[in-house]
PyMOL commands that place a pseudoatom at each C-alpha (Angstrom):
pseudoatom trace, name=CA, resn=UNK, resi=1, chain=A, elem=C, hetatm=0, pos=[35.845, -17.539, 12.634]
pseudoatom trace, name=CA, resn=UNK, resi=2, chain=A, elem=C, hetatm=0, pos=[32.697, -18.154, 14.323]
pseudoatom trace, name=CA, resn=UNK, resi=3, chain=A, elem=C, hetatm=0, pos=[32.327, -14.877, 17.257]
pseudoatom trace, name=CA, resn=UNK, resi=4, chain=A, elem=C, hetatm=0, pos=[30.583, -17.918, 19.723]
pseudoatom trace, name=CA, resn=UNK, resi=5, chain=A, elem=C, hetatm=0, pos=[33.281, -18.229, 22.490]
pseudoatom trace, name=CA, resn=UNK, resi=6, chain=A, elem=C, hetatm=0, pos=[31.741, -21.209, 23.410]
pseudoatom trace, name=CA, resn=UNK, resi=7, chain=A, elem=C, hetatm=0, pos=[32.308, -22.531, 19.813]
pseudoatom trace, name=CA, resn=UNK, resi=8, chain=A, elem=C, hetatm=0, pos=[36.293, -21.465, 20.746]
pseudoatom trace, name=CA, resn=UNK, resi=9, chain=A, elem=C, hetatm=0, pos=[36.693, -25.368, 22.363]
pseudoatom trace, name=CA, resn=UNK, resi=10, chain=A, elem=C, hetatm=0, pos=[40.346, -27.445, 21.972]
pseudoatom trace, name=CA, resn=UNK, resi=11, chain=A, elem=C, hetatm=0, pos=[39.947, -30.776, 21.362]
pseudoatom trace, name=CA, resn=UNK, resi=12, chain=A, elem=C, hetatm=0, pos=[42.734, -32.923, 22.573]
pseudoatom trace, name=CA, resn=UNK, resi=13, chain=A, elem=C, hetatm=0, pos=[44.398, -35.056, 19.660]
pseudoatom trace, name=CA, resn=UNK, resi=14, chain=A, elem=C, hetatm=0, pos=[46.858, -36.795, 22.225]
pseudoatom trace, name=CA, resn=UNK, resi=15, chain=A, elem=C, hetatm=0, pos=[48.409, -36.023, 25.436]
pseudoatom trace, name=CA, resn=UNK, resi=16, chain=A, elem=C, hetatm=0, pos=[52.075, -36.489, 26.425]
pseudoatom trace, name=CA, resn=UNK, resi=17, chain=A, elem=C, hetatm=0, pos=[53.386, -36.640, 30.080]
pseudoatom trace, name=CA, resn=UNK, resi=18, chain=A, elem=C, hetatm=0, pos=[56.122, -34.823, 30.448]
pseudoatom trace, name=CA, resn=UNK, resi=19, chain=A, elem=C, hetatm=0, pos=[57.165, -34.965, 34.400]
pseudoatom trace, name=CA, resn=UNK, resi=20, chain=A, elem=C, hetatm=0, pos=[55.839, -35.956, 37.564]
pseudoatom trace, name=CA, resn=UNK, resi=21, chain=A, elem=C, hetatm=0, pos=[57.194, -34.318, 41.014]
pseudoatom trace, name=CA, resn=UNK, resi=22, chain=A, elem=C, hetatm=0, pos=[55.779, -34.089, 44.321]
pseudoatom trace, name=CA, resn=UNK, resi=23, chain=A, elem=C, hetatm=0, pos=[54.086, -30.798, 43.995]
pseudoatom trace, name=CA, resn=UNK, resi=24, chain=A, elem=C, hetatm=0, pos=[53.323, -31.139, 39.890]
pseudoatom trace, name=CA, resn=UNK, resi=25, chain=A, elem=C, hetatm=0, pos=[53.132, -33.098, 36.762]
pseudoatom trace, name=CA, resn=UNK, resi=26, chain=A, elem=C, hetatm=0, pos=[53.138, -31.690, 33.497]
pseudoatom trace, name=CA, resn=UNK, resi=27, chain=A, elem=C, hetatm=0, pos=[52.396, -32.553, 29.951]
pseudoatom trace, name=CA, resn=UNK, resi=28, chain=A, elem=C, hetatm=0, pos=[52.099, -31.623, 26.691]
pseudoatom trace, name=CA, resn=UNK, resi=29, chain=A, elem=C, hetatm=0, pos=[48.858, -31.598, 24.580]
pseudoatom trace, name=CA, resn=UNK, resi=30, chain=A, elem=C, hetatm=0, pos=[48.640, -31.567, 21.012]
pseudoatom trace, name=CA, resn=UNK, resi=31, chain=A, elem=C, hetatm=0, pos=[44.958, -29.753, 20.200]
pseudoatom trace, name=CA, resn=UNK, resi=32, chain=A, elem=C, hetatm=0, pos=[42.361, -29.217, 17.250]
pseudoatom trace, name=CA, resn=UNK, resi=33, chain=A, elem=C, hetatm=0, pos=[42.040, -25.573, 17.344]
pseudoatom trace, name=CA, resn=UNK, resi=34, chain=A, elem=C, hetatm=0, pos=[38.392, -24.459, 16.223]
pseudoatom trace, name=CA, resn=UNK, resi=35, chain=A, elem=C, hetatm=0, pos=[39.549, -23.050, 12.929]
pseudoatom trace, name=CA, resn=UNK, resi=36, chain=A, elem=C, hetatm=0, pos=[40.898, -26.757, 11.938]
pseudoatom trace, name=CA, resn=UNK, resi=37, chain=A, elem=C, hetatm=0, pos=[44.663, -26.007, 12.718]
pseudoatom trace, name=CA, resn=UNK, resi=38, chain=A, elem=C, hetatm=0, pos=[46.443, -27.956, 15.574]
pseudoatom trace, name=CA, resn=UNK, resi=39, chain=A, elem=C, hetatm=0, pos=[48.798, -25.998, 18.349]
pseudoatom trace, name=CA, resn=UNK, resi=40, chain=A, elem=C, hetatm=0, pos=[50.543, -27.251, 21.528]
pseudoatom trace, name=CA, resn=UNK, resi=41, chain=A, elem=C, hetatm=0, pos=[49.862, -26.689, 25.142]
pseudoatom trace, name=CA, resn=UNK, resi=42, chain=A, elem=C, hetatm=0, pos=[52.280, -27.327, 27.850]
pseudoatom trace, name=CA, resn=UNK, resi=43, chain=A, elem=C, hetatm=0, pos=[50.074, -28.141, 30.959]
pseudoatom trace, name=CA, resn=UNK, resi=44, chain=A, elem=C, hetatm=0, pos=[50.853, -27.876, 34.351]
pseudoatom trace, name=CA, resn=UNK, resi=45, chain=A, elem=C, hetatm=0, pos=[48.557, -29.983, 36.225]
pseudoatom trace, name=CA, resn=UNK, resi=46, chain=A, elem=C, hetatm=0, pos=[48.596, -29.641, 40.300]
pseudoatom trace, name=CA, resn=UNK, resi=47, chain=A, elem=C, hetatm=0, pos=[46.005, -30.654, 42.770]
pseudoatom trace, name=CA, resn=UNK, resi=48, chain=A, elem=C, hetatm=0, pos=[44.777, -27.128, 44.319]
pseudoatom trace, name=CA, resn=UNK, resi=49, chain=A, elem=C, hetatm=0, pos=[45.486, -25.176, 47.555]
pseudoatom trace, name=CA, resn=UNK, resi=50, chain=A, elem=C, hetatm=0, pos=[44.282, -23.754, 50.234]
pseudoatom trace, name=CA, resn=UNK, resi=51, chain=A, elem=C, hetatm=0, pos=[44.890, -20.262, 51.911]
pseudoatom trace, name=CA, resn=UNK, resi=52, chain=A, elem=C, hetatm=0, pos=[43.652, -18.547, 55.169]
pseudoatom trace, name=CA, resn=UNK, resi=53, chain=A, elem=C, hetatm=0, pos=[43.654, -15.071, 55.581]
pseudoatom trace, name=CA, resn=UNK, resi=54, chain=A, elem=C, hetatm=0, pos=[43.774, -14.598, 59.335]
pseudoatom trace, name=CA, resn=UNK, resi=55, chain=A, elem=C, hetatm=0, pos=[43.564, -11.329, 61.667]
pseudoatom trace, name=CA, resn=UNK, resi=56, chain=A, elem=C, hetatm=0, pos=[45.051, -11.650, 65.174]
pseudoatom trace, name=CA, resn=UNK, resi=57, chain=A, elem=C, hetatm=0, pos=[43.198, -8.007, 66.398]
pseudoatom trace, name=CA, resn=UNK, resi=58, chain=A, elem=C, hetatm=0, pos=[43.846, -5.416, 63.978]
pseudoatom trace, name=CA, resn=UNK, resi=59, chain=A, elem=C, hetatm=0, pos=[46.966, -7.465, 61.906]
pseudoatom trace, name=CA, resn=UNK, resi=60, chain=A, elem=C, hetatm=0, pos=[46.832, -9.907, 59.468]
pseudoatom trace, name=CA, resn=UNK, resi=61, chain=A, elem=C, hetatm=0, pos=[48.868, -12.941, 59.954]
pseudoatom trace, name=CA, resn=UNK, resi=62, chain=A, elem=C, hetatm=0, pos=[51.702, -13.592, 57.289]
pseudoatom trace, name=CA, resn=UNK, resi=63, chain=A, elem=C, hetatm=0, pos=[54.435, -15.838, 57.094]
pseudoatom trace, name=CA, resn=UNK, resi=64, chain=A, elem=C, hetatm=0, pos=[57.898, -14.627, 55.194]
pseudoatom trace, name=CA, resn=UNK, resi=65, chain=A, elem=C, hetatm=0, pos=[59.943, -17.742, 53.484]
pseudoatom trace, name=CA, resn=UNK, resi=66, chain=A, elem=C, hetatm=0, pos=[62.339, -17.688, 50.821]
pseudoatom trace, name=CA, resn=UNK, resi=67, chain=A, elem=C, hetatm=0, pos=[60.965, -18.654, 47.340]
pseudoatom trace, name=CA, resn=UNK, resi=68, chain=A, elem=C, hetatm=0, pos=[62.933, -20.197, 45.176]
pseudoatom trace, name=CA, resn=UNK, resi=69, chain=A, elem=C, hetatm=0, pos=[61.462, -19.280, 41.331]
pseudoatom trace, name=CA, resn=UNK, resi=70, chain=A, elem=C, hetatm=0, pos=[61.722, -15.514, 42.201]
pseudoatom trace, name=CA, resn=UNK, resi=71, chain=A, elem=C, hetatm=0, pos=[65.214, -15.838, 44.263]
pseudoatom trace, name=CA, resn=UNK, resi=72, chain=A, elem=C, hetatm=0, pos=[63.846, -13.752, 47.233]
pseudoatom trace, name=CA, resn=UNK, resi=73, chain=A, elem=C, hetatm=0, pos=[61.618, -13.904, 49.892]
pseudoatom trace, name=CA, resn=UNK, resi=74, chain=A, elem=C, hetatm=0, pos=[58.400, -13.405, 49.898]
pseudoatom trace, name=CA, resn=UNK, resi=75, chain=A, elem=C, hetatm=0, pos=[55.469, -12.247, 53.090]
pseudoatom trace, name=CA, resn=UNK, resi=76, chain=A, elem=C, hetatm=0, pos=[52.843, -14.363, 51.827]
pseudoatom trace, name=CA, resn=UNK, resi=77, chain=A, elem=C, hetatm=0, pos=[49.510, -15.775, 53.728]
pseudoatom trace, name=CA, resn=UNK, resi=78, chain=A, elem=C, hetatm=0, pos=[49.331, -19.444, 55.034]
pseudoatom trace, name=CA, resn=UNK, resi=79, chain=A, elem=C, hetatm=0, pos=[48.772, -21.485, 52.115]
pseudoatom trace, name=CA, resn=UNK, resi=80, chain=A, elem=C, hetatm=0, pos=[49.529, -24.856, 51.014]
pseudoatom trace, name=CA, resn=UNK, resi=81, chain=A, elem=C, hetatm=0, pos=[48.671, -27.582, 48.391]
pseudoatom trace, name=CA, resn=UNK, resi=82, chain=A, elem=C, hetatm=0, pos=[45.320, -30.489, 48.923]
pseudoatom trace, name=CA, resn=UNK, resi=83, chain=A, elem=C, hetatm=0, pos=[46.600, -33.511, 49.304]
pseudoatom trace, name=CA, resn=UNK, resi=84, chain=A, elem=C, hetatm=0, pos=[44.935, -35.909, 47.094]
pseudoatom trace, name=CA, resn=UNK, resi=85, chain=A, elem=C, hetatm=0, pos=[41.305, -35.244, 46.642]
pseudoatom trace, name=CA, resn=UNK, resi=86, chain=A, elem=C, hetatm=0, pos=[41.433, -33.910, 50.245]
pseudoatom trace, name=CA, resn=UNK, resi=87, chain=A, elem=C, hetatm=0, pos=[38.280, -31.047, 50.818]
pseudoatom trace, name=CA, resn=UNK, resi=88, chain=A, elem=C, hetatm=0, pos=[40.241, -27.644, 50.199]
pseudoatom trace, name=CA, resn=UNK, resi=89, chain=A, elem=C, hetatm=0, pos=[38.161, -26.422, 53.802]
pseudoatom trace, name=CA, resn=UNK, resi=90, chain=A, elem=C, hetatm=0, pos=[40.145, -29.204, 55.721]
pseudoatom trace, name=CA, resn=UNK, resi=91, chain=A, elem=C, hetatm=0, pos=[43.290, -28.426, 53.791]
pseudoatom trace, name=CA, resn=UNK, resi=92, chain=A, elem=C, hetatm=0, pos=[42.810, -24.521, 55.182]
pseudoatom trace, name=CA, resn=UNK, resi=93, chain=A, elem=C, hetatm=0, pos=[42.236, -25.938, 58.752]
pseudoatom trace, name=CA, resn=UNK, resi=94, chain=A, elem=C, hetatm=0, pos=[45.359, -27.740, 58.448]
pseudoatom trace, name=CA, resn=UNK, resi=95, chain=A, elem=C, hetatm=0, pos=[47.897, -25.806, 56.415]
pseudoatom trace, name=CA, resn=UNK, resi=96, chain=A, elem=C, hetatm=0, pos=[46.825, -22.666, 58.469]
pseudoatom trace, name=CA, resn=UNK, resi=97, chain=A, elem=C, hetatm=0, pos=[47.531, -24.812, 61.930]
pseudoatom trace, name=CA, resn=UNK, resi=98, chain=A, elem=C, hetatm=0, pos=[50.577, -26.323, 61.081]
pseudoatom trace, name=CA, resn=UNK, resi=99, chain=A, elem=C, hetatm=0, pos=[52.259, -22.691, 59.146]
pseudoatom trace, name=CA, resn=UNK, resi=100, chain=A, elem=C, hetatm=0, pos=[51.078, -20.438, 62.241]
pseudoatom trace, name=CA, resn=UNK, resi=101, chain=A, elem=C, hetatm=0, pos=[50.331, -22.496, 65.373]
pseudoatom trace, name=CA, resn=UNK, resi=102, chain=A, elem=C, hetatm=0, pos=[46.847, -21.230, 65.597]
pseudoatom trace, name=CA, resn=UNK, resi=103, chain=A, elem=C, hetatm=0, pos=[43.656, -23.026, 65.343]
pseudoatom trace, name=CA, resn=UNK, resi=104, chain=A, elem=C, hetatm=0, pos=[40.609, -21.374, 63.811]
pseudoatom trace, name=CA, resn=UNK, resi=105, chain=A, elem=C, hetatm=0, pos=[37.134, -22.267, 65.083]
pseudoatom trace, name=CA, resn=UNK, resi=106, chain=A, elem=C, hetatm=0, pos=[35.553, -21.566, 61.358]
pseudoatom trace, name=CA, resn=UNK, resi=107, chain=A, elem=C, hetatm=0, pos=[36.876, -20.939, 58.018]
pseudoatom trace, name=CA, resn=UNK, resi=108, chain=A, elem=C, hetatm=0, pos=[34.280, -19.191, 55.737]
pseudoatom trace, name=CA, resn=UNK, resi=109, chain=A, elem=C, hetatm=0, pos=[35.112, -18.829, 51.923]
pseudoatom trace, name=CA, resn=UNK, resi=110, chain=A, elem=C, hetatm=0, pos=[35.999, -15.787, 50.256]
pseudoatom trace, name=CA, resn=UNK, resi=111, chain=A, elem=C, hetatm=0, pos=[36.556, -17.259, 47.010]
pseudoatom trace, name=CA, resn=UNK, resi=112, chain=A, elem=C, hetatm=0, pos=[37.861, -19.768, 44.430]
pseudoatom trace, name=CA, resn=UNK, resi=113, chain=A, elem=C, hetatm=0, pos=[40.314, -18.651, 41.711]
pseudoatom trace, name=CA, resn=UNK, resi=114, chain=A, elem=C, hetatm=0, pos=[43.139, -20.341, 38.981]
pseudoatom trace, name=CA, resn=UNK, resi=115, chain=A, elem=C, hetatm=0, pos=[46.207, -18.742, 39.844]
pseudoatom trace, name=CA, resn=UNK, resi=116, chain=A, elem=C, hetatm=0, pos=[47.651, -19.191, 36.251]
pseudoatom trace, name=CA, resn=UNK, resi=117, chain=A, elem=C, hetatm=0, pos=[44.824, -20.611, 33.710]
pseudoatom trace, name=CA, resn=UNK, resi=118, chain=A, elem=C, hetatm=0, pos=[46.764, -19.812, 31.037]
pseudoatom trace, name=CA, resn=UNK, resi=119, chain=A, elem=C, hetatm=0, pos=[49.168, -23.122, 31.552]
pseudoatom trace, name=CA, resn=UNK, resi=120, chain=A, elem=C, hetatm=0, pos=[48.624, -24.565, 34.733]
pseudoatom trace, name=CA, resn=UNK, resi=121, chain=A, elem=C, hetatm=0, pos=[44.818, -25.753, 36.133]
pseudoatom trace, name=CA, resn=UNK, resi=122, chain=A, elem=C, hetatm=0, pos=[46.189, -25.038, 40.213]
pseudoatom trace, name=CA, resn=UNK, resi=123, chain=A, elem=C, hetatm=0, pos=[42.828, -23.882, 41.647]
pseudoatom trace, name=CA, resn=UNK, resi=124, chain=A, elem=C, hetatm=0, pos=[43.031, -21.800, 45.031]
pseudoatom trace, name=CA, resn=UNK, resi=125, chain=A, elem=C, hetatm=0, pos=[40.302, -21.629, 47.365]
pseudoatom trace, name=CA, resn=UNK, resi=126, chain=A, elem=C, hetatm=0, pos=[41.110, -18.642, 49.705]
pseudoatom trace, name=CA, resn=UNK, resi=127, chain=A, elem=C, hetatm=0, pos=[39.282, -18.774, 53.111]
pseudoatom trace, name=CA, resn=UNK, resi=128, chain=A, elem=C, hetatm=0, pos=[38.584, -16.552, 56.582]
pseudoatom trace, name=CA, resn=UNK, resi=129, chain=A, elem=C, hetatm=0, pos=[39.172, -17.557, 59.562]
pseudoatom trace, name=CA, resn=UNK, resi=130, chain=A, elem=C, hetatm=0, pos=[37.538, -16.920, 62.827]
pseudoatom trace, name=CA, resn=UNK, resi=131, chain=A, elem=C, hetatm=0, pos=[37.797, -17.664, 66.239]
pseudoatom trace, name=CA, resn=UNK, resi=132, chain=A, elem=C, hetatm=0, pos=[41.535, -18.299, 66.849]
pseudoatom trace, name=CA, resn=UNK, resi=133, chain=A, elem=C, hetatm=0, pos=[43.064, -19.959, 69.162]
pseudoatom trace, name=CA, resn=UNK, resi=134, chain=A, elem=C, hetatm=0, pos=[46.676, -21.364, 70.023]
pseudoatom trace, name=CA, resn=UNK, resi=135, chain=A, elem=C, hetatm=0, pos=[47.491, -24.686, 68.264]
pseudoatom trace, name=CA, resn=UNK, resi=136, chain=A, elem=C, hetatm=0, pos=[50.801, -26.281, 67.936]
pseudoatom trace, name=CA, resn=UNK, resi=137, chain=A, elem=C, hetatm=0, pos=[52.805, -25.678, 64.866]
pseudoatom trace, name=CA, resn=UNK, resi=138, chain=A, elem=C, hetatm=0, pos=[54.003, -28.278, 62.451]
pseudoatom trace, name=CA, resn=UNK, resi=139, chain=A, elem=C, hetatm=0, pos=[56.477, -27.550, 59.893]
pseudoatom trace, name=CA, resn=UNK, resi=140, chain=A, elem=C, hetatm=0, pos=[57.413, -29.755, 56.505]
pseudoatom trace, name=CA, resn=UNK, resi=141, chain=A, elem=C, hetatm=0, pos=[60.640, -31.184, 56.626]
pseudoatom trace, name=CA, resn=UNK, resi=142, chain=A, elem=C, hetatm=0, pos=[62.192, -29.069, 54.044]
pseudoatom trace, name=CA, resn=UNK, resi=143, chain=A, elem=C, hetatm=0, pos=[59.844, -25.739, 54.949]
pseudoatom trace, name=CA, resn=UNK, resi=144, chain=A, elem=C, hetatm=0, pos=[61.289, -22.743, 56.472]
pseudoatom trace, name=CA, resn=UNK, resi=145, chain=A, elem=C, hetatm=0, pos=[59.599, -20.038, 57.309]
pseudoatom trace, name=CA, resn=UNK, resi=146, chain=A, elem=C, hetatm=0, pos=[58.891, -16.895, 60.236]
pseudoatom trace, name=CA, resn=UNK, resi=147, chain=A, elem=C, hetatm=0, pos=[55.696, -16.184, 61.357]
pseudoatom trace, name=CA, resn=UNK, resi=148, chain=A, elem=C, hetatm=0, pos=[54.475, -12.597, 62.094]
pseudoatom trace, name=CA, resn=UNK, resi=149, chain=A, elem=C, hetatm=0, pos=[51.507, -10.315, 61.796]
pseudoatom trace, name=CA, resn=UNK, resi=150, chain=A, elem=C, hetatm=0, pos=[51.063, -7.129, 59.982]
pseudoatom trace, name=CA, resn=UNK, resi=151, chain=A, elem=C, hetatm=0, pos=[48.983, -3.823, 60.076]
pseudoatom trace, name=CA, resn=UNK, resi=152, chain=A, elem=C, hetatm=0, pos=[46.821, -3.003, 56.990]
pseudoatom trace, name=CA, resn=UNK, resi=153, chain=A, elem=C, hetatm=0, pos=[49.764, -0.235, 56.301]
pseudoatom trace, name=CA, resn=UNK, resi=154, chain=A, elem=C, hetatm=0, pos=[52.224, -2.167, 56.501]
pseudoatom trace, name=CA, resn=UNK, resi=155, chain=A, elem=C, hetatm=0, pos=[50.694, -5.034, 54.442]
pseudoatom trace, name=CA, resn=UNK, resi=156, chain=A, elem=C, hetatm=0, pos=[50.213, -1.801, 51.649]
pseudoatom trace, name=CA, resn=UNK, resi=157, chain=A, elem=C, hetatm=0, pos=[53.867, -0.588, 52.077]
pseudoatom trace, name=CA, resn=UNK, resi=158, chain=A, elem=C, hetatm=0, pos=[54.982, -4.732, 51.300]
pseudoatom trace, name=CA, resn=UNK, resi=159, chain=A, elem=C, hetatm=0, pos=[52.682, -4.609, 48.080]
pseudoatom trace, name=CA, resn=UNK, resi=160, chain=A, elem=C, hetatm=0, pos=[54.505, -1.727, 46.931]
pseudoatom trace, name=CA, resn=UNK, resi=161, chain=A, elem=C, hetatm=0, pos=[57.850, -2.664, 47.931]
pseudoatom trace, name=CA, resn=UNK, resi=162, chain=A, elem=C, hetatm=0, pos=[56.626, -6.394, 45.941]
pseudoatom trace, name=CA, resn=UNK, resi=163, chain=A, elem=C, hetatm=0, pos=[57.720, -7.980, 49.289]
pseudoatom trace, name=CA, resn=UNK, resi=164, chain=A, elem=C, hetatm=0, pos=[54.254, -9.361, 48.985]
pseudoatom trace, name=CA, resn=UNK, resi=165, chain=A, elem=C, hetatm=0, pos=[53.580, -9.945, 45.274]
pseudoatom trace, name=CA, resn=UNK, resi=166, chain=A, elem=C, hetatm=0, pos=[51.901, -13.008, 45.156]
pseudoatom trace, name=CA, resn=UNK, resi=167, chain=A, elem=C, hetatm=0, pos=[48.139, -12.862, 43.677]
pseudoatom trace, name=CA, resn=UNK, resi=168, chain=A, elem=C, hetatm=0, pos=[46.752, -15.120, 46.862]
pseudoatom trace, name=CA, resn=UNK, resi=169, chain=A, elem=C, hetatm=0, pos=[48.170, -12.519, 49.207]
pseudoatom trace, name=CA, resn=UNK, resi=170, chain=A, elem=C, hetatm=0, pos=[47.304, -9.338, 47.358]
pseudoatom trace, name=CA, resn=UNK, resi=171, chain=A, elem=C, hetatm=0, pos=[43.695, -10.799, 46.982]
pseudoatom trace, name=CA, resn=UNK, resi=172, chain=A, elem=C, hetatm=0, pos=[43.706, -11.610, 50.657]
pseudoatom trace, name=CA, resn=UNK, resi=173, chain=A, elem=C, hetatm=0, pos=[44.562, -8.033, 51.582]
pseudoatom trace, name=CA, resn=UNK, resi=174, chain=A, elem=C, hetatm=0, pos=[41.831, -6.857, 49.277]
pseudoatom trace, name=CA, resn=UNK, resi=175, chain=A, elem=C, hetatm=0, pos=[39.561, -8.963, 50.843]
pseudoatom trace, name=CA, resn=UNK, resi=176, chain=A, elem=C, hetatm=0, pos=[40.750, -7.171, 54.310]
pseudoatom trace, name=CA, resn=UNK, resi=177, chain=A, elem=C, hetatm=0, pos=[40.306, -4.104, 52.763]
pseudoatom trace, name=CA, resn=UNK, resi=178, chain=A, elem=C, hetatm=0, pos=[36.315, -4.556, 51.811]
pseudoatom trace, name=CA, resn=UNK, resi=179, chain=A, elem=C, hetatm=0, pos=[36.162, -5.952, 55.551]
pseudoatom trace, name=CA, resn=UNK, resi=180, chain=A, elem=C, hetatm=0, pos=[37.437, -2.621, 56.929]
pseudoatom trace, name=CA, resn=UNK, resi=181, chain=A, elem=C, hetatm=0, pos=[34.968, -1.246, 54.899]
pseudoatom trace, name=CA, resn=UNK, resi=182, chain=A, elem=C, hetatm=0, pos=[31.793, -2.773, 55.122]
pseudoatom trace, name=CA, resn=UNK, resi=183, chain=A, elem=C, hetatm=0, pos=[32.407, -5.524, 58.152]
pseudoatom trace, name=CA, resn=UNK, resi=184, chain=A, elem=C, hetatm=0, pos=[32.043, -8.258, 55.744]
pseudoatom trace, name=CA, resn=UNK, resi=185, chain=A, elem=C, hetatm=0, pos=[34.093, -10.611, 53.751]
for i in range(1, 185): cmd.bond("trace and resi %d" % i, "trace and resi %d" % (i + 1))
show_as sticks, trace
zoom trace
C-alpha cells in the first residue's frame, strides 16, 4: 500500500439515500478503496451549525435542555443548525438571539471544526461574541430549554460531572480558558 495519504482517496461507485428528516439525511455509499477492494459508508449528511460562546461579566452563558440520544440533559452553549446555505455568522447572530434573548454587537470566529468526520460531514463554526445587549427571545416550537450563566469553576465542575460533555461546549470553555489567559480568543 502506497504510504501517500493523499493517494488514500474513496471513490464513490454509487450512492444510496437512505432517509431524509428535518435536521438530516443519510445514505449509504458503496466505495473503491485505494487497494482495489470496495467497503460501505453510512453518511450522515447535515447542513452545519453555528455556536456562540458568550460571557455576561465574568460567566459564560449556557443553556441546559434535555437531549434525547444521551437520555439526560445536557448545559451546552447556544448553538443551532444553518438553514439552507444560510452564512454560519448570521446563523450565530440568530440562534444566539433567539436561545438567550441577547443581541451581540460582533461575533468574531474562533474556529471551524467536523463534529463527527468519521460518518457524518456536520461542520461547526464556533464564534465570540461581543457587545451584548438585551434582545427578545424566540424559541422553536418543539425546543425547551433554561437559560443561565456560569463561572469558569463551575463550567470545570459540569465537564467533570459530563453535565457538559458535548465537544462544541468543552471547546468553547477552552477557548475561555486561553482568554483568561492571554486576553485573546
Amino acid at each position: 500500500m502506497n504510504k501517500r495519504p493523499e493517494l488514500w482517496q474513496e471513490e464513490t461507485i454509487s450512492s444510496k439515500p437512505i432517509y431524509e428528516g428535518q435536521v438530516i439525511t443519510l445514505q449509504v455509499d458503496t466505495v473503491r478503496l485505494p487497494d482495489g477492494g470496495t467497503a460501505t459508508r453510512e453518511i450522515v449528511r447535515h447542513p452545519g451549525a453555528a455556536a456562540v460562546v458568550a460571557l455576561l461579566g465574568d460567566k459564560l452563558i449556557v443553556v441546559e435542555q434535555y437531549r434525547k440520544p444521551m437520555e439526560k440533559f445536557q448545559v451546552e452553549i447556544p448553538a443551532g443548525k444553518l438553514d439552507g446555505n444560510e452564512d454560519p455568522r448570521t446563523a450565530a447572530f440568530r440562534e444566539f438571539e433567539e436561545e438567550t434573548g441577547f443581541k451581540a454587537a460582533d461575533m468574531k470566529l474562533i474556529s471551524a471544526f467536523y463534529t463527527s468526520p468519521g460518518f457524518a460531514d456536520e461542520k461547526l463554526y464556533l464564534y465570540w461574541a461581543e457587545g451584548l445587549t438585551k434582545g427578545q427571545m424566540s424559541l422553536d416550537e418543539e425546543e425547551f430549554l433554561a437559560v443561565s450563566t456560569i463561572s469558569f469553576e463551575e463550567a470545570q465542575q459540569y465537564i467533570r460531572e459530563e453535565r457538559i460533555s458535548d465537544a462544541k461546549t468543552m471547546m468553547a470553555v477552552y477557548a475561555w480558558q486561553r482568554y483568561r489567559m492571554t486576553g485573546e480568543i
